[in-house]
N, C-alpha and C positions, 0 to 999 in steps of 0.2 A: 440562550443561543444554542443553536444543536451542530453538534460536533461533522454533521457530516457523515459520519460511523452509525450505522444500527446494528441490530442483532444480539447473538448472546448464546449460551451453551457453545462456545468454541467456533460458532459462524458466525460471521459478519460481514456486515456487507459496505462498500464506499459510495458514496451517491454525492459528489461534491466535485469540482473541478481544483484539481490538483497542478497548484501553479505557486509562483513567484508569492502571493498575496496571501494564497491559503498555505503554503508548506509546513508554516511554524505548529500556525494552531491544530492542523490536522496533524501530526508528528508528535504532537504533545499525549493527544486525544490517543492515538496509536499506542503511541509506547507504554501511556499507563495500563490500557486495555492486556497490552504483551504482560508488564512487568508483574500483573495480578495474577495470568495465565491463563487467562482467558482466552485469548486467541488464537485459530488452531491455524484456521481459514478467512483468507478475504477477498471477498468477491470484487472486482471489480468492474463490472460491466456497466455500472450504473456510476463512475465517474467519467466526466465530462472534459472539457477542457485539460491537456497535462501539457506541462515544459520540463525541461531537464530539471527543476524544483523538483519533480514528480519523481523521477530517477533518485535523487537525494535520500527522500524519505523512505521510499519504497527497501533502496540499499539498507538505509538504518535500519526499520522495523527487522527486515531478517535477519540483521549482526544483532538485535536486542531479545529475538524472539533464541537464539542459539541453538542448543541441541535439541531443544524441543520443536521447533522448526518454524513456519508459516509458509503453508502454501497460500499464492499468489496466483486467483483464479479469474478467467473471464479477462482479461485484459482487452481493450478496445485497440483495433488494429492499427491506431495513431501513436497509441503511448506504448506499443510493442517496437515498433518502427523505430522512435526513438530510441529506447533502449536497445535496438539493434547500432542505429546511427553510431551511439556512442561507445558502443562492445560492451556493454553490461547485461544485454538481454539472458544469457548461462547463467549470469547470475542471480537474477532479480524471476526467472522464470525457466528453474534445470528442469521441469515436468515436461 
């Protein structure tokens, strides 16, 4: 099964729809990626579908990614929206 997640040397990219169904297993896939240090950058212009799930993880990965950061790049003007709707967008996206 493929995570969803490509990439590598610190960019990577999300290509999966980011909901209720996939949260966990993408979040998982995420955080191991963070916790190696791997992860600088993630693109996401190439996920699909998002719900407030999507918000969830997104929050996590940058509380697990810490001082060393992740930018949160390409966002689709659906799941910005959201994250407006719900007032996390400063946080999930200060760039």
């Amino acid at each position: 099964m493929t995570t969803g997640i490509t990439g590598g040397d610190g960019h990577y990219r999300l290509d999966s729809e980011l909901t209720f169904v996939t949260a966990s297993r993408l979040f998982e896939a995420g955080a191991g990626i963070i916790k190696a240090g791997g992860m600088q950058t993630l693109d996401l212009s190439g996920t699909g579908e998002a719900d407030s799930a999507a918000l969830a993880v997104l929050l996590g990965w940058r509380r697990l990614s810490g001082t060393k950061g992740l930018r949160l790049v390409n966002p689709p003007p659906g799941l910005r929206a959201l994250a407006q709707l719900y007032g996390v967008a400063e946080l999930i996206f200060p760039d």
